[in-house]
MARZA-122904 format. One record per residue: residue number from 1; residue in three letters; x, y, z of N, C-alpha, C in turn. Coordinates in pm, whole numbers, plus 50000, padded with zeros to 5 digits. Layout:
BEGIN
{NUM; "ALA"; {X; Y; Z}; {X; Y; Z}; {X; Y; Z}}
...
This chain:
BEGIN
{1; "UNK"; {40281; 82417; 34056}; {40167; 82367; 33980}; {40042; 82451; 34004}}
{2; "UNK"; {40016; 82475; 34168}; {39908; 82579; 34176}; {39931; 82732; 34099}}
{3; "UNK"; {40037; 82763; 34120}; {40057; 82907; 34030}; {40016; 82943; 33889}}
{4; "UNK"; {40094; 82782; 33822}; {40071; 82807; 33644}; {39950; 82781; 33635}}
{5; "UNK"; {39853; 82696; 33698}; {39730; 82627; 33647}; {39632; 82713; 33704}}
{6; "UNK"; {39680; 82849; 33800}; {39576; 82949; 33813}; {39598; 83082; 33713}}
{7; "UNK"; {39733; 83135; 33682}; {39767; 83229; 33605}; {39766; 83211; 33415}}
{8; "UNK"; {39773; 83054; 33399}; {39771; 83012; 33265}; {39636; 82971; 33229}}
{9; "UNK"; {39584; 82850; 33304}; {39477; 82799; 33338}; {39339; 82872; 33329}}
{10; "UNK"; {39300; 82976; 33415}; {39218; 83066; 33405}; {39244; 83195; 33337}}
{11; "UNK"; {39316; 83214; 33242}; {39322; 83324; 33167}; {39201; 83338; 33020}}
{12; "UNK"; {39236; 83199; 33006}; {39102; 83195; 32901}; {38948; 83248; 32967}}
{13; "UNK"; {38923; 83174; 33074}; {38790; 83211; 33143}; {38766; 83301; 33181}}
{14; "UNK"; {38919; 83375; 33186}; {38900; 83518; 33266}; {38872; 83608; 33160}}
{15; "UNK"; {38940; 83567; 33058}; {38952; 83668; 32884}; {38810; 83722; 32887}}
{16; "UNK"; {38734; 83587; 32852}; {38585; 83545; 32799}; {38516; 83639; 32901}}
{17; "UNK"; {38541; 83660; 33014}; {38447; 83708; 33107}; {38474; 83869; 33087}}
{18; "UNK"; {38553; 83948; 33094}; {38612; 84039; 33043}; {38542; 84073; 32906}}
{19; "UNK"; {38580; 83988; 32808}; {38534; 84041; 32680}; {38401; 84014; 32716}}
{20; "UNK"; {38302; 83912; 32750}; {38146; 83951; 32759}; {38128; 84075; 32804}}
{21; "UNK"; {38171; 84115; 32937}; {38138; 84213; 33042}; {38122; 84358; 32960}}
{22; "UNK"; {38259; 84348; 32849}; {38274; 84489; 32716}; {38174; 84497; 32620}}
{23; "UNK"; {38110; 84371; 32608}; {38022; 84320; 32488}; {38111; 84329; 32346}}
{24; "UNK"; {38223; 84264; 32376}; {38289; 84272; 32232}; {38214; 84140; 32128}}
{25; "UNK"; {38254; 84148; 32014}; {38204; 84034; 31919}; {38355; 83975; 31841}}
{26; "UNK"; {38333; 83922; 31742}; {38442; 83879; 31690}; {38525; 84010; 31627}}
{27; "UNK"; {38425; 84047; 31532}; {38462; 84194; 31460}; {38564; 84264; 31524}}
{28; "UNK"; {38582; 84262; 31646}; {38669; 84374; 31744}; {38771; 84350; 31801}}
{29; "UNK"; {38792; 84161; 31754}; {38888; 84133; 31827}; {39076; 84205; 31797}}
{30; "UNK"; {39071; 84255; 31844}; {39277; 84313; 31804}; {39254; 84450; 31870}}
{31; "UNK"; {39119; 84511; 31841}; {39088; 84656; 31895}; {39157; 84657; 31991}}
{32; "UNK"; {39120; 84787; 32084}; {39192; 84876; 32201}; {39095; 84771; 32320}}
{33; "UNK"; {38952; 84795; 32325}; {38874; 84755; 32388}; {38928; 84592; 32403}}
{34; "UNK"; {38942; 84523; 32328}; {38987; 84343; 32353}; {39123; 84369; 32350}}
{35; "UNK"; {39241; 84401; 32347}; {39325; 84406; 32429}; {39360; 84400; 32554}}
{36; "UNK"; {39255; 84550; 32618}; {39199; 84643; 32709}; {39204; 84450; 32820}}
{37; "UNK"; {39078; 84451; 32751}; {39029; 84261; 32763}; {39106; 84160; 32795}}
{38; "UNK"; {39217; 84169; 32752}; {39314; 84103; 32769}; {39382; 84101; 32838}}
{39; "UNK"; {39426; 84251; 32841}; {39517; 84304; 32999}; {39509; 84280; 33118}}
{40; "UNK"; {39394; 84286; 33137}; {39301; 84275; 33244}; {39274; 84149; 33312}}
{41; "UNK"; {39257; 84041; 33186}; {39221; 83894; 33281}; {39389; 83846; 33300}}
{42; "UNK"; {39491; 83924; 33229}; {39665; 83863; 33286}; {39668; 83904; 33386}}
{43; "UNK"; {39624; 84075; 33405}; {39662; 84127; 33557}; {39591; 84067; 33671}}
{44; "UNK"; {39448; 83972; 33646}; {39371; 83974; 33732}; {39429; 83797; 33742}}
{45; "UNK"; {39491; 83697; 33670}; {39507; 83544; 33698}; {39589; 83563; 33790}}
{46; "UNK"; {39758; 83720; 33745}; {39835; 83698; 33823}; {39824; 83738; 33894}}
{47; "UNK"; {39789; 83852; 33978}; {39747; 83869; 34143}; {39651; 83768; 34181}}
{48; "UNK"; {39590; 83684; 34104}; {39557; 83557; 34223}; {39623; 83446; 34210}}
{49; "UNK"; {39709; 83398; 34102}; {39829; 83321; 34135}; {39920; 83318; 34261}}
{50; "UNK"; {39973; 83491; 34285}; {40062; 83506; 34377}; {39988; 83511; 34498}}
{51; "UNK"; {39892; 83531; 34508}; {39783; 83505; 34672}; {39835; 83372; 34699}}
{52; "UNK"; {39827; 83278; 34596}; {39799; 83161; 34675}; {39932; 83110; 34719}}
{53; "UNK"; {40046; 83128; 34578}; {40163; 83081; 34632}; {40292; 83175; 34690}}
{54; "UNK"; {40246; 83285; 34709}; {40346; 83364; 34811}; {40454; 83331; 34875}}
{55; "UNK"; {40311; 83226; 34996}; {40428; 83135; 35090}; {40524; 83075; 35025}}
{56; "UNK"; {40531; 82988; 34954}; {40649; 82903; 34898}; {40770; 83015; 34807}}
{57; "UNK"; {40738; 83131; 34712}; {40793; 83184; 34712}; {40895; 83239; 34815}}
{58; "UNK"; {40853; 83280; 34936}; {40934; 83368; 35019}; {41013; 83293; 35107}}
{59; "UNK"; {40974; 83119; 35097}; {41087; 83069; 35165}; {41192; 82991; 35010}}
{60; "UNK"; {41155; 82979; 34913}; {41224; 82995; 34780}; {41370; 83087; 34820}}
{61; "UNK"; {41315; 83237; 34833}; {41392; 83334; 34820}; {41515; 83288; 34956}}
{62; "UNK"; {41416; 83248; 35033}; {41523; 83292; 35172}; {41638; 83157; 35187}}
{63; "UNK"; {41583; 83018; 35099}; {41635; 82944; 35070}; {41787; 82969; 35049}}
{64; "UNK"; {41777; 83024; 34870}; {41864; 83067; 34787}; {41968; 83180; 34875}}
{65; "UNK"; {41884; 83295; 34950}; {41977; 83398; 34994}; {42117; 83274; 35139}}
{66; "UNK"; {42027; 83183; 35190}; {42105; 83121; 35279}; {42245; 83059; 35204}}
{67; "UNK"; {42215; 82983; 35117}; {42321; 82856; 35019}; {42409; 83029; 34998}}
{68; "UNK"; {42363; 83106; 34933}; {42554; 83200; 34953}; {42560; 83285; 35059}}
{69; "UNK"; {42511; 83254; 35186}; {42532; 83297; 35289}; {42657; 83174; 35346}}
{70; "UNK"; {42594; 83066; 35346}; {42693; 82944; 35370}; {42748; 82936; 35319}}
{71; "UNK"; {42825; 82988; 35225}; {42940; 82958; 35154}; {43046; 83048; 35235}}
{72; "UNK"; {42981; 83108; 35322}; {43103; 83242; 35366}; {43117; 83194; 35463}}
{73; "UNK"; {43005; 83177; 35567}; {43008; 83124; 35689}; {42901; 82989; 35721}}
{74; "UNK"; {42931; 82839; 35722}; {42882; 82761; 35749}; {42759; 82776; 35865}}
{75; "UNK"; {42824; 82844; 35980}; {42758; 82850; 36117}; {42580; 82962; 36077}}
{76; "UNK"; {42653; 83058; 35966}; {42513; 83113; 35943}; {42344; 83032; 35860}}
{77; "UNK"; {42388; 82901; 35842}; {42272; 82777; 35837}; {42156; 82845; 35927}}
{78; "UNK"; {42012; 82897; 35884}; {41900; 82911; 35996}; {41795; 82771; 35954}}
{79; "UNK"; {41752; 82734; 35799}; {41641; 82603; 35771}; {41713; 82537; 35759}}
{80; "UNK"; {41695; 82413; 35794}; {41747; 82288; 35758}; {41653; 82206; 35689}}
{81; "UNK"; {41499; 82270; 35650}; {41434; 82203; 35560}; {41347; 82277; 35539}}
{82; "UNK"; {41243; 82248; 35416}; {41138; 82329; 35363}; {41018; 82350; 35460}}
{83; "UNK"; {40950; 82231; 35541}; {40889; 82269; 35618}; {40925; 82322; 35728}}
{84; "UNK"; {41041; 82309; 35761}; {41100; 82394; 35882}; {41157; 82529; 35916}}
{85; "UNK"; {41159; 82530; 35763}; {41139; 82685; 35703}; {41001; 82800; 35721}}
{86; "UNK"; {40883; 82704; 35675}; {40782; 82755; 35718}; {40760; 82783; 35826}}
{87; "UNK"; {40740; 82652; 35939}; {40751; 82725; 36026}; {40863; 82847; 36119}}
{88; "UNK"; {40946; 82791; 36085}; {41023; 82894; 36139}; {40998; 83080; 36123}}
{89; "UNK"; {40974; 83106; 35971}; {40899; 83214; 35958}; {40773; 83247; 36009}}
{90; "UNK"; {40696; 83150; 35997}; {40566; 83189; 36158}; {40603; 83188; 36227}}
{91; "UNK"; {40632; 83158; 36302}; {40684; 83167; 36459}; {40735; 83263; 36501}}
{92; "UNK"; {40867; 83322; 36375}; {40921; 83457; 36459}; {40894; 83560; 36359}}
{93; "UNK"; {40800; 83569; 36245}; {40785; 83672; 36155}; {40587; 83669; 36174}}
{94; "UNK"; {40566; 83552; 36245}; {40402; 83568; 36229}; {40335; 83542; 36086}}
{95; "UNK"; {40184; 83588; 36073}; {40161; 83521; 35935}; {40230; 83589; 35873}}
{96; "UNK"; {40218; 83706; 35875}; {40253; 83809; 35762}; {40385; 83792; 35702}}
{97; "UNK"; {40460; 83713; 35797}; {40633; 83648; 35717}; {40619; 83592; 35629}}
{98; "UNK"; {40469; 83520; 35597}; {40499; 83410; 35473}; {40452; 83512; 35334}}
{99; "UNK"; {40368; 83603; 35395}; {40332; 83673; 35290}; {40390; 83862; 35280}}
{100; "UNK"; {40524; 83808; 35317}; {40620; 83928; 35310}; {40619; 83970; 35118}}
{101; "UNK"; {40629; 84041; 35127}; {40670; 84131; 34979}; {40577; 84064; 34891}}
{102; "UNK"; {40432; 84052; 34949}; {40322; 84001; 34823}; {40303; 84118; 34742}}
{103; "UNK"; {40246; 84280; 34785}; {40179; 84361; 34684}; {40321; 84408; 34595}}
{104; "UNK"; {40458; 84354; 34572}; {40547; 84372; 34511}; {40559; 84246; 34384}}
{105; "UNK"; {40547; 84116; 34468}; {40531; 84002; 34397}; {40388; 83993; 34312}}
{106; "UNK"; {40260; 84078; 34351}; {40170; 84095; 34238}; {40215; 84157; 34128}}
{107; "UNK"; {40253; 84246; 34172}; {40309; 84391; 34057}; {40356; 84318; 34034}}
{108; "UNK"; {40474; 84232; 34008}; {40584; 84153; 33926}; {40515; 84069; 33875}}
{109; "UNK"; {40445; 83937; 33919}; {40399; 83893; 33828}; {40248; 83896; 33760}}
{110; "UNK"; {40191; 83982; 33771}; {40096; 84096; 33726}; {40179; 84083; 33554}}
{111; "UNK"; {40330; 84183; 33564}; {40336; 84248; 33499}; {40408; 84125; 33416}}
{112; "UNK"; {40444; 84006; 33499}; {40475; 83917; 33396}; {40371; 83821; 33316}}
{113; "UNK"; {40264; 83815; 33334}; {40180; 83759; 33340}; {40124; 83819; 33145}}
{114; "UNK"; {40061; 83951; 33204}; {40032; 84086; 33070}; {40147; 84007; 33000}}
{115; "UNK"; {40260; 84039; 33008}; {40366; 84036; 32884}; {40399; 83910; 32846}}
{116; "UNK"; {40407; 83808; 32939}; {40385; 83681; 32913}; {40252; 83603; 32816}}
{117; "UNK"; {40162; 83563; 32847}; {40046; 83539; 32841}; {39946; 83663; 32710}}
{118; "UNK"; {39936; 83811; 32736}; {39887; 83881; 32677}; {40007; 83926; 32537}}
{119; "UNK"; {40136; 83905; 32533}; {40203; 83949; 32441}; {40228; 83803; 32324}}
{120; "UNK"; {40212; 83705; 32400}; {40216; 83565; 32326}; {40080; 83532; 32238}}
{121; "UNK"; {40000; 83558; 32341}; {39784; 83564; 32252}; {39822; 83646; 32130}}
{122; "UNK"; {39863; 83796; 32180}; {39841; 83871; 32007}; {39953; 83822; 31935}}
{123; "UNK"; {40044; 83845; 31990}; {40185; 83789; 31874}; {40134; 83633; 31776}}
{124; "UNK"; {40089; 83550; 31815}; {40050; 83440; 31769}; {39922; 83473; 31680}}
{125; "UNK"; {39807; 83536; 31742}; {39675; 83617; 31656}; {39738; 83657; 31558}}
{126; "UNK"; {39851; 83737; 31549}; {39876; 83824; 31468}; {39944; 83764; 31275}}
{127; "UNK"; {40050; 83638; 31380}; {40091; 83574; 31299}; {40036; 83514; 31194}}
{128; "UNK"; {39922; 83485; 31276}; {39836; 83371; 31184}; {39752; 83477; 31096}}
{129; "UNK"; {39672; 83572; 31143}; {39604; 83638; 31053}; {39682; 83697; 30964}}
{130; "UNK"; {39792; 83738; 30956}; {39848; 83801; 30819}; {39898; 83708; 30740}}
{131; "UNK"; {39915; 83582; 30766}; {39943; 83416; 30716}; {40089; 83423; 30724}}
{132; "UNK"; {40140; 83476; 30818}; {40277; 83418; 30783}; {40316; 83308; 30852}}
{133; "UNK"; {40234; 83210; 30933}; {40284; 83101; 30963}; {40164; 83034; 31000}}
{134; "UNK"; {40128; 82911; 30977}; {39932; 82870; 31011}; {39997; 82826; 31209}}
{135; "UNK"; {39892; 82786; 31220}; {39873; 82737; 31430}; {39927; 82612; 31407}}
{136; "UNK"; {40070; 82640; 31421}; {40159; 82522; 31411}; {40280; 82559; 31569}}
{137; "UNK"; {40377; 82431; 31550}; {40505; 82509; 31657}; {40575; 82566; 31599}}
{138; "UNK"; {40627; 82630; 31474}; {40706; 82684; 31388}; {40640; 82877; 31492}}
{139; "UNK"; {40520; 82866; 31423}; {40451; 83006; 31487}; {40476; 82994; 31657}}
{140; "UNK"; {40434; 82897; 31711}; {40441; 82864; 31893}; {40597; 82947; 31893}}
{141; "UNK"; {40649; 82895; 31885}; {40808; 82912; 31891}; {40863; 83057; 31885}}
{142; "UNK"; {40801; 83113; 31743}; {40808; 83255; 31705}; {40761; 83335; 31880}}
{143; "UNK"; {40636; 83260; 31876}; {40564; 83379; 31978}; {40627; 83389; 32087}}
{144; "UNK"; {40635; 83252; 32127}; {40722; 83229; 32282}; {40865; 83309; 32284}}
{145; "UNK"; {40912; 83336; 32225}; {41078; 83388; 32182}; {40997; 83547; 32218}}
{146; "UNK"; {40959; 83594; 32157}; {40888; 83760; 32173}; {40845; 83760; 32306}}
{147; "UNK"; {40746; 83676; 32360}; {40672; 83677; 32508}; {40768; 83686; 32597}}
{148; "UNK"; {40902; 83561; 32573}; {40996; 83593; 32690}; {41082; 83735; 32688}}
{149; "UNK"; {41135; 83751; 32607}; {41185; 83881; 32562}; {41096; 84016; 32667}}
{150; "UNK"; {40990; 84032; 32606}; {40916; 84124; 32659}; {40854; 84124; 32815}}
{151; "UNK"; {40893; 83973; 32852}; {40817; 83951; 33001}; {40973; 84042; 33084}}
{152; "UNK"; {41116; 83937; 33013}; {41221; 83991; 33114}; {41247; 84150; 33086}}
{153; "UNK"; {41149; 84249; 33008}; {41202; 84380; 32990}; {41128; 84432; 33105}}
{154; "UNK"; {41029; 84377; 33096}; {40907; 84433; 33193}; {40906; 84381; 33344}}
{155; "UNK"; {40964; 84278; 33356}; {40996; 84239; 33467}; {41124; 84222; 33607}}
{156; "UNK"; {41228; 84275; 33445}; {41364; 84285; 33551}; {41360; 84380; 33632}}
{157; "UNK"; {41308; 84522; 33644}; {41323; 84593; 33745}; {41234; 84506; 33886}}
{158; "UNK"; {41092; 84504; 33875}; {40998; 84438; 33946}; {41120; 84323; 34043}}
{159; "UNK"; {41165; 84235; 33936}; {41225; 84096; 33994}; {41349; 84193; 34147}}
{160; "UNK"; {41453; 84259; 34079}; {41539; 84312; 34156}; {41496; 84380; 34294}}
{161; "UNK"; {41373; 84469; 34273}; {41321; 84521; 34430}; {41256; 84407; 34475}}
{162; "UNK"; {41202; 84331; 34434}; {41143; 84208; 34514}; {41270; 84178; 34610}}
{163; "UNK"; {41307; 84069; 34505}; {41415; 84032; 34578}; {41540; 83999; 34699}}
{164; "UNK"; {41556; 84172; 34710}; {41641; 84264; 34768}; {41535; 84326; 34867}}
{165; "UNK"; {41381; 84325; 34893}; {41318; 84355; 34974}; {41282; 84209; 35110}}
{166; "UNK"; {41268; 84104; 35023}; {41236; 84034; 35048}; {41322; 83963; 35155}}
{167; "UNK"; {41499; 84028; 35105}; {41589; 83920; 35195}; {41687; 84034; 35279}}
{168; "UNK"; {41538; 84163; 35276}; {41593; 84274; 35360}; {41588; 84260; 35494}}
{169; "UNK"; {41664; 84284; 35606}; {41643; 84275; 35748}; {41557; 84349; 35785}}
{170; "UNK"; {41432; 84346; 35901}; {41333; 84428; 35918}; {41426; 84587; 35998}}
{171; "UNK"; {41333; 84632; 35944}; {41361; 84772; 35918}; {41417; 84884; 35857}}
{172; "UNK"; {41503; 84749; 35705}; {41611; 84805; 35655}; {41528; 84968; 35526}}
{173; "UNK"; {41404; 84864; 35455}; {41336; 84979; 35409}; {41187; 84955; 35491}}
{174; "UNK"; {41150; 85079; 35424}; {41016; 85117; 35511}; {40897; 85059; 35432}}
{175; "UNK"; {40948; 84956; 35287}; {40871; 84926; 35145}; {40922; 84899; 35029}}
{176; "UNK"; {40851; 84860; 34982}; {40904; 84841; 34883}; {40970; 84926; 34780}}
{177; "UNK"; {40836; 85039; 34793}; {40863; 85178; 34741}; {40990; 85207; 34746}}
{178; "UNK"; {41014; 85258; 34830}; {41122; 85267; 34939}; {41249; 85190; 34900}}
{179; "UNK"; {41229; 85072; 34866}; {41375; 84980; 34847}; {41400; 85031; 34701}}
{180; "UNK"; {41288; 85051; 34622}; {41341; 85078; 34456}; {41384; 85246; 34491}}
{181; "UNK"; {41335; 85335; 34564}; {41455; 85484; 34535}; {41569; 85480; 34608}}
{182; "UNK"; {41549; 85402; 34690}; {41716; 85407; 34716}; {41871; 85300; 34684}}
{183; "UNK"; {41757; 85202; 34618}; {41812; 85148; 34505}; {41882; 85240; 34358}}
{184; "UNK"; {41816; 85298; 34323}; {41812; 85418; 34220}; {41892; 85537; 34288}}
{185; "UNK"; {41892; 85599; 34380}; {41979; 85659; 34449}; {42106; 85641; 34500}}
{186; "UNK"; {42171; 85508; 34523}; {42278; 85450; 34542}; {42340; 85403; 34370}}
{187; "UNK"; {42268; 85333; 34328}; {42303; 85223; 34224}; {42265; 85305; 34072}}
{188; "UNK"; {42185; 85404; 34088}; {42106; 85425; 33894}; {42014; 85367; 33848}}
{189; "UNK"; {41989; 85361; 33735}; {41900; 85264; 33668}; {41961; 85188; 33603}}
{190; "UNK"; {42056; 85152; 33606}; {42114; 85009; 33576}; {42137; 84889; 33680}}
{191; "UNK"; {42115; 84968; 33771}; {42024; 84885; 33864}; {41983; 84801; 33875}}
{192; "UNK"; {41840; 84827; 33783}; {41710; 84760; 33789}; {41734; 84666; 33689}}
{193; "UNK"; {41832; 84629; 33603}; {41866; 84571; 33517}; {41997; 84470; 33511}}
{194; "UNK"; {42022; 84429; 33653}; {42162; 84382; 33679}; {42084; 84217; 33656}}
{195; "UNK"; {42176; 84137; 33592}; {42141; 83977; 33568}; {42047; 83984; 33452}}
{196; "UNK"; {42033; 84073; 33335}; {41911; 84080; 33268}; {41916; 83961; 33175}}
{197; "UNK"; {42073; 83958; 33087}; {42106; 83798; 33046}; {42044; 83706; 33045}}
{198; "UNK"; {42089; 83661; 33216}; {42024; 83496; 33252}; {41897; 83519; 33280}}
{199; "UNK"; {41820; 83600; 33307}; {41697; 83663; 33344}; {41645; 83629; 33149}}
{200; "UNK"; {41676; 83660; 33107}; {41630; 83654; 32977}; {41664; 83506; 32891}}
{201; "UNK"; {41778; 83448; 32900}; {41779; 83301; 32882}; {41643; 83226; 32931}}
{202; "UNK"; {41627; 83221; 33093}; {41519; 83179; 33141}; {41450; 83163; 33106}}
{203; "UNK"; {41374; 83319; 33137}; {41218; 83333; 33048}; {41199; 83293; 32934}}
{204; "UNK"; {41290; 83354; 32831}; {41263; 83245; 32712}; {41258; 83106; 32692}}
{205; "UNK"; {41406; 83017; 32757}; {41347; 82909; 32805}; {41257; 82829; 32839}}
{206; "UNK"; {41166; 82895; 32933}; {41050; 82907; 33011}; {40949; 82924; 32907}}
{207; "UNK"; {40941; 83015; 32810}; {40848; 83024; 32755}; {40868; 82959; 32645}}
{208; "UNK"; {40922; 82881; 32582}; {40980; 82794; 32449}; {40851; 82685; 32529}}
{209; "UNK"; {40918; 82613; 32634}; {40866; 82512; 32661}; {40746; 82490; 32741}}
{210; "UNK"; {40704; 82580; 32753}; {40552; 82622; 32854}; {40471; 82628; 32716}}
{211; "UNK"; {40497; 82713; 32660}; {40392; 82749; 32497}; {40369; 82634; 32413}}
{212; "UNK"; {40509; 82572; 32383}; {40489; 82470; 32312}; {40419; 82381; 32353}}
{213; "UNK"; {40389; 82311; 32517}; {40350; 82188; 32580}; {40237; 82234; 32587}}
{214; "UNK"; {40197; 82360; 32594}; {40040; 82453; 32600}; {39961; 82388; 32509}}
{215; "UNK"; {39984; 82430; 32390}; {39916; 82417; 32264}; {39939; 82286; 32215}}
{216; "UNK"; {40000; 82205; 32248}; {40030; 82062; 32175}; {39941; 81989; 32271}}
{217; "UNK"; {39944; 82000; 32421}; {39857; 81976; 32533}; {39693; 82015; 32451}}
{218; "UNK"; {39678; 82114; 32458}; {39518; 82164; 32433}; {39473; 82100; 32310}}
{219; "UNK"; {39573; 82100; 32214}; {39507; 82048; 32059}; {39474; 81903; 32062}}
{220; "UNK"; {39544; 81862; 32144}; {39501; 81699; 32194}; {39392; 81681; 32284}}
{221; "UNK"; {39367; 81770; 32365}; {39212; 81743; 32474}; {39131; 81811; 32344}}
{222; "UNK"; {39153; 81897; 32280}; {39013; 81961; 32193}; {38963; 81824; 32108}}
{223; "UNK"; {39080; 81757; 32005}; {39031; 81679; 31947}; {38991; 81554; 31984}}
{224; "UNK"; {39022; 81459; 32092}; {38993; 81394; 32191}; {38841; 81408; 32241}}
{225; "UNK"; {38830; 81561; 32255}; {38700; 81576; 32325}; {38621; 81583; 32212}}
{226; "UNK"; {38612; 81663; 32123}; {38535; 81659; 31963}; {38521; 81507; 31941}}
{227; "UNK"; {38596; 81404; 31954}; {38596; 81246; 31911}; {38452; 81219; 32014}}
């Protein structure tokens, strides 16, 4: 809840602040410059989204890597619960365990954020101004289908070095850097693209029903509040 309601939430405020800062007007909106505008307040919600929720991410990950660890060997069980997870990573990883593979998890959702969020704004702008569909869910729907599409193109490599960094044993890479060339050096660039499928079911998923509850949500506080 803290993640979406800082990366979704403040994107508008962030837009607005951005486009003042350019001095754009209406006239300019689609230009290079309000794009530019645009880019900018996705890249900037989602690196402070992932500040805040890191922690829960990285015991997320280590969660998931355990359940098919236990399937091989029972005895390899280390959490037996979410908060005991946490701590357990302080204790023997220090702070910096909870906020293992953050400047990787910005870049990722940075870059999901832009393609999410910034590819859904124009795709929807776009729709409506050439009239092929008015600010309905018929258009929501359209956009969200494109946003997810374009988030999992832009994001499946990002997702895979996370990942695979994240549920790396210390010392295995030296970075992240580091985990994507020798990822690419062992594996190719198909690689960076293994699970892209369900990776793409998801997001779209994800974005069907995030977009739609968005705008059906907002059109009800606008007119509510206008009353």
């Amino acid at each position: 809840m803290c993640f979406a309601s800082v990366r979704l939430g403040m994107y508008e405020p962030v837009k607005g602040f951005y486009q003042n800062l350019l001095k754009l007007d209406k006239s300019q909106r689609g230009g290079v410059l309000d794009v530019s505008a645009r880019i900018m307040a996705g890249l900037t919600t989602g690196g402070m989204a992932v500040c805040l929720a890191q922690p829960t991410d990285v015991v997320k990950v280590r969660f998931q890597a355990q359940v098919k660890s236990a399937l091989k060997s029972p005895s390899s069980t280390v959490y037996a619960g979410t908060w005991q997870a946490y701590r357990t990573i302080f204790f023997t990883e220090g702070l910096a365990g909870l906020w293992r593979g953050c400047l990787p998890n910005i870049g990722r959702n940075a870059i999901v954020n832009v393609s999410e969020i910034v590819c859904y704004d124009l795709v929807k702008e776009s729709i409506i101004h050439r009239g092929l569909m008015s600010d309905n869910i018929p258009c929501h729907f359209t956009s969200a289908i494109v946003a997810g599409f374009c988030a999992t193109l832009c994001a499946s490599p990002v997702d895979v070095i996370k990942t695979r960094y994240m549920n790396s044993t210390v010392g295995k890479y030296r970075g992240a850097l580091d985990c994507a060339i020798q990822t690419f050096k062992l594996e190719g660039s198909s690689a960076f693209y293994k699970g892209f499928l369900p990776s793409f079911t998801r997001l779209v998923s994800w974005n069907i029903f995030m977009w739609i509850s968005y705008e059906q949500m907002k059109r009800f506080v606008v007119q509510n509040y206008h009353k």
